[in-house]
C-alpha positions, 0 to 999 in steps of 0.5 A, a space after each residue: 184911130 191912130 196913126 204912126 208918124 215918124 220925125 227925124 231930129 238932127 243932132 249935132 256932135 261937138 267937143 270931140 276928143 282927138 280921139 273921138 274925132 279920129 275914130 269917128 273919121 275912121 269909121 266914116 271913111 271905112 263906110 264909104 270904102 264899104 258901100 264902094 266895094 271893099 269887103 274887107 274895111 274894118 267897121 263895126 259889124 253891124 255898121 258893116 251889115 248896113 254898109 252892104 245892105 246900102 251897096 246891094 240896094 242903091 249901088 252908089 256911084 264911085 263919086 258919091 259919100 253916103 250916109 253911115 247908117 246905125 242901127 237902132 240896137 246900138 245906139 243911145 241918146 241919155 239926157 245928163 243934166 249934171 255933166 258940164 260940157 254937154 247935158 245930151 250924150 250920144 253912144 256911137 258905134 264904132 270900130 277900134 283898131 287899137 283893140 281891132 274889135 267893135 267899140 263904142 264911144 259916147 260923144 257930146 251932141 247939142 239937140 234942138 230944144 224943140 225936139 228933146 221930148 221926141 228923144 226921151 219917151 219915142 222908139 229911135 230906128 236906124 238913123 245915119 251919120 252925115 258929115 256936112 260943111 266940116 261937122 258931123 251930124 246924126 239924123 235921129 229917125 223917131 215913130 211915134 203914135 200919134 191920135 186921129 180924128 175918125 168923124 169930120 164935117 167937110 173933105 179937103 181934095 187937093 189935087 197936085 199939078 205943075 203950075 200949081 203944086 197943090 190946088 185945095 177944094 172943099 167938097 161942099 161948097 167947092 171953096 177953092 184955093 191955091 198953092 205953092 207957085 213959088 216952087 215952080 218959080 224957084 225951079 225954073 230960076 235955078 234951072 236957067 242957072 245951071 243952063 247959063 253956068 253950062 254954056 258959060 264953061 265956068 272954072 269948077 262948074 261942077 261944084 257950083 252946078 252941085 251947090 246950087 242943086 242942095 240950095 235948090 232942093 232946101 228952098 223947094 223944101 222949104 215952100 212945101 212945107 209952108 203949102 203943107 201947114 197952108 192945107 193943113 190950117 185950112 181943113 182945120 177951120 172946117 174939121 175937114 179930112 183931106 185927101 189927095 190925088 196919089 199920082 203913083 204911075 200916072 206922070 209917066 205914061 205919057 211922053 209929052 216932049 222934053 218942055 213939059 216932061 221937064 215941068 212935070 216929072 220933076 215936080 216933087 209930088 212924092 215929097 208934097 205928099 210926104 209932108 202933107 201926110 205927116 202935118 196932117 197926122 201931127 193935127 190929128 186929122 187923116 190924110 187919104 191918097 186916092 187915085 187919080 185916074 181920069 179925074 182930070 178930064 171927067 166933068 165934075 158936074 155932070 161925070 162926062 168924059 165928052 170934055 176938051 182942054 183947049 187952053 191947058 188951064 180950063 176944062 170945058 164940058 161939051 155935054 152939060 157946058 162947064 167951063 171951070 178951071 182945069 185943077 179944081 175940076 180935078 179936086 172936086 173928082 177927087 173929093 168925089 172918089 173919096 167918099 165912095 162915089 163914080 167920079 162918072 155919075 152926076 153931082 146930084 147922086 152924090 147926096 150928103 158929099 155936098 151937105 149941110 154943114 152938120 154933115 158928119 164924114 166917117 173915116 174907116 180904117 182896117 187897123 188904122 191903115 190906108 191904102 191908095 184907092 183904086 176904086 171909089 169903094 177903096 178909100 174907106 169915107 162914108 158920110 152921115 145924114 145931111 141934105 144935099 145941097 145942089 
């Protein structure tokens, strides 16, 4: 089976001309009176098309810069191992007052080493031009197909939270562990931040509030990826496919006061999801979404629903008397769902899901797509012969 992954490389533009670098100025100027309104800036056209596609779709605020989008057809990246000033070259689209018509100019751009096999043999999409800290960037959008794995000897459920941004249970042994309490760490830390600076009135408030934001987000960013690489490594040791609970509409059904909306619906589980997926592909093993529904408060053991939370991180089964730890309850129902069983039946129906260890899991896909599960017979993972061990 395949899957199509998609990496951004960013690429930095230096050694402008005064011309060049007028012209690329010009352009981004252009593009953000575009995107606010101005159906008359001078840019070239097809950057103009996305400005307009970018103003109709996000309706930028007036305080805002966007990115430049370019599309793919006029773009190039070459690679020129005998020119002196750069060895990466960049054809950038851009309009030309001084022949008031469309141009293009080729600049000098530095590619990260790790990244330059990703520029000579992969489809480049729509990618952006960013102006940052007084550079210029083009984040370079890269899809490529990459192989994955069909058959696997164990599932890997991760289940998304608010302590814990992602909590790994093995299907057959319920091993379980724990991640990424940093990022709620970090989150907290910066929101008393902002709240101190707020009170305080400080001179520019704004500005730092704002700063602080984009630190923020990097740090948060950072640690998903640290948790991503943690979840990934282990579903290696085991051969397992991982699969996680997609979260889509749940969070928000509920209003729960400002304390915990502020805990929960901030949390960036989109993101975790993104990045988990993309690692997963990159290893060459299937990430699955399932869904989430009710696995939170469905005894894993027995499939009763007859269970309360007295304290927010236990679950407690008053039919067959669980007492197990709320997040990896909600792992071992998704698990479940994943190969096909109700979350609601007992564990001993489950057969070879908790198998000996020469269990085969058998990944099926409809022209390598996958679909949130809606119900057990949605995901598509089967298992292969194996004795249940209970």
């Amino acid at each position: 089976m395949r899957q199509e992954i998609t990496t951004t490389v960013r690429v930095k533009l230096h050694s402008l001309t005064e011309r060049k670098a007028r012209l690329v100025g010009r352009e981004y100027s252009a593009f953000q009176d575009a995107v606010h309104g101005d159906d008359d800036a001078n840019l070239y056209s097809a950057t103009k098309q996305q400005a307009g596609k970018v103003r109709s779709n996000k309706n930028p605020r007036a305080d805002t810069e966007q990115p430049v989008v370019l599309r793919n057809d006029c773009i190039t990246i070459e690679h020129d191992e005998d020119t002196v000033l750069s060895s990466w070259w960049f054809k950038l689209p851009v309009y030309n007052p001084e022949k008031e018509r469309g141009d293009s100019i080729w600049v000098p751009v530095c590619v990260p080493k790790k990244d330059t096999h990703l520029l000579t043999d992969e489809y480049i999409r729509d990618s952006e031009l960013v102006h940052r800290d007084g550079e210029w960037y083009v984040h370079l959008v890269c899809k490529r197909s990459v192989a994955v794995a069909d058959e696997y000897d164990d599932v890997l459920a991760v289940d998304m939270g608010a302590k814990w941004i992602a909590v790994s249970t093995f299907l057959s042994d319920r091993d379980t562990t724990f991640h990424g309490a940093e990022v709620r760490r970090v989150r907290e830390h910066y929101k008393q931040l902002r709240k101190s600076i707020g009170k305080a009135k400080v001179r520019s408030g704004a500005q730092v509030i704002e700063r602080l934001g984009d630190k923020e987000s990097r740090t948060v960013e950072h640690e998903l990826h640290q948790v991503a690489n943690e979840l990934v490594a282990r579903a290696r040791e085991r051969n397992a496919v991982i699969v996680f609970g997609d979260m889509t509409g749940l969070r928000f059904d509920n209003d729960k006061g400002r304390y915990v909306n502020d805990k929960t619906h901030k949390m960036p589980y989109a993101k975790m999801a993104n990045i988990l997926t993309y690692k997963a592909h990159l290893d060459g093993r299937e990430c699955v979404p399932v869904s989430e529904y009710d696995t939170s408060r469905t005894c894993w053991r027995c499939g009763s629903q007859n269970t309360s939370r007295e304290v927010q991180g236990r679950l407690e089964c008053h039919d067959c008397g669980l007492d197990d730890n709320a997040d990896k309850n909600g792992a071992s129902n998704i698990g479940k769902r994943a190969v096909g069983k109700n979350i609601q039946s007992p564990l001993s129906t489950v057969g070879a899901v908790v198998a000996q260890p020469e269990t085969q899991v058998v990944l099926k896909g409809t022209n390598g797509e996958m679909e949130p599960a809606n119900s057990p017979e949605d995901v598509g993972l089967t298992l292969r012969e194996g004795s249940p061990r209970l």
